[in-house]
C-alpha positions in Angstrom: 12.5 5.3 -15.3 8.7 4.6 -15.7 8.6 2.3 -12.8 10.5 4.6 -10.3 7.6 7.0 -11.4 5.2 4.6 -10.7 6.7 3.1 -7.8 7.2 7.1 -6.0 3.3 7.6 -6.7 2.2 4.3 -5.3 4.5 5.1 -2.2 2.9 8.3 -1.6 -0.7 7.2 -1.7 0.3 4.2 0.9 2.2 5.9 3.0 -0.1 5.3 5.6 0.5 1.9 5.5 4.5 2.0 4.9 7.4 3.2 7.3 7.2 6.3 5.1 7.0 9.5 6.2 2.9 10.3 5.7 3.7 14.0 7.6 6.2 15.6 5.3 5.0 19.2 5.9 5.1 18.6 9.6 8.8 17.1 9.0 9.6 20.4 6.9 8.6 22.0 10.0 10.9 20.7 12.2 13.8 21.4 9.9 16.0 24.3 11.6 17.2 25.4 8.0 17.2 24.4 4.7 20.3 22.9 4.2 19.8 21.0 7.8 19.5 17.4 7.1 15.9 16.1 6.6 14.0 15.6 10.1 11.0 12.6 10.6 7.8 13.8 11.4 6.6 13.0 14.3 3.9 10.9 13.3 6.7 8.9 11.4 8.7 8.8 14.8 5.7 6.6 16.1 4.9 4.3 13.6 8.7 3.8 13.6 8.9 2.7 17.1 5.4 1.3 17.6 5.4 -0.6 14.1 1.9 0.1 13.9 -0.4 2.0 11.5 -2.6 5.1 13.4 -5.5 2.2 14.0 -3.5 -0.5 15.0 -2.3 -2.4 11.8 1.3 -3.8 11.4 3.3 -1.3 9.2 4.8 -3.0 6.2 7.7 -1.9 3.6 6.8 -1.6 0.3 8.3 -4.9 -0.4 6.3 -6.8 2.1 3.2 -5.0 1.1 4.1 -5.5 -2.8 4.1 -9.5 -1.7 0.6 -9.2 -0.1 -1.0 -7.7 -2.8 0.6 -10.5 -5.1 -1.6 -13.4 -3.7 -4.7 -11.5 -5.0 -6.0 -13.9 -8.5 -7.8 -14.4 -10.7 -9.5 -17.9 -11.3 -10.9 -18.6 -14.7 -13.6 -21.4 -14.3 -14.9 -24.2 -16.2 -17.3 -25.5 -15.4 -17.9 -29.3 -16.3 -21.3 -29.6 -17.8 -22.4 -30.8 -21.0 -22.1 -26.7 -22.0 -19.8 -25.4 -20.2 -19.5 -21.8 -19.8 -16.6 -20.0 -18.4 -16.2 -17.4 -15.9 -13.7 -15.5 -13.6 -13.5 -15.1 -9.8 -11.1 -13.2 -8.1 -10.2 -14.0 -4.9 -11.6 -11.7 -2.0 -8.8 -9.3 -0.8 -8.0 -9.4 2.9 -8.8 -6.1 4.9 -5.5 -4.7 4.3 -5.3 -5.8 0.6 -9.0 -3.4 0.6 -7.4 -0.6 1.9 -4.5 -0.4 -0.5 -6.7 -0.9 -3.0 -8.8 1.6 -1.5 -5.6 4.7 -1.5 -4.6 3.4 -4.7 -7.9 4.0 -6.2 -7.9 0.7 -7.9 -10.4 -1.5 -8.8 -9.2 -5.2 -8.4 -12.4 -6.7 -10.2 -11.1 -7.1 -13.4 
């Protein structure tokens, strides 16, 4: 039950980057009654047919998106010296890797 939770809050705050609806008051709106079945938003309609995000990205499911983030790491390094010292570097996020960070509020630097 926890990750449905978790998975319905992550899908609202990268909406714009999913086939998800990112409009639902304007897709309330165009709802003729309430027991009318659910309507797209417009904005939704576009993204659905274009494929593309409001500046031009590729729209992703939250699979595909979920499989992107994955290749984000974290290295720990040793170094080979006479004292070594270890340390971690994490690899620099692509720009759309940054800007689901970005909605989710999440710092990757760990």
């Amino acid at each position: 039950m926890l990750a449905y939770y978790v998975e319905w809050h992550m899908r609202e705050a990268l909406a714009l980057l999913l086939f998800d609806d990112d409009d639902p008051t304007a897709a309330e709106a165009a709802r003729t009654s309430v027991v009318a079945p659910a309507q797209r938003s417009p904005r939704a309609q576009h993204k659905a047919s274009t494929k593309l995000t409001a500046d031009g990205a590729p729209l992703h499911s939250f699979r595909t998106l979920l499989n992107d983030l994955a290749t984000v790491a974290k290295n720990r390094i040793l170094p080979s010296t006479n004292d070594p010292v270890p340390f971690d570097v994490v690899t620099t996020p692509t720009a759309l890797q940054q800007r689901a960070f970005d909605l989710l509020k999440v710092n990757y630097r760990m």
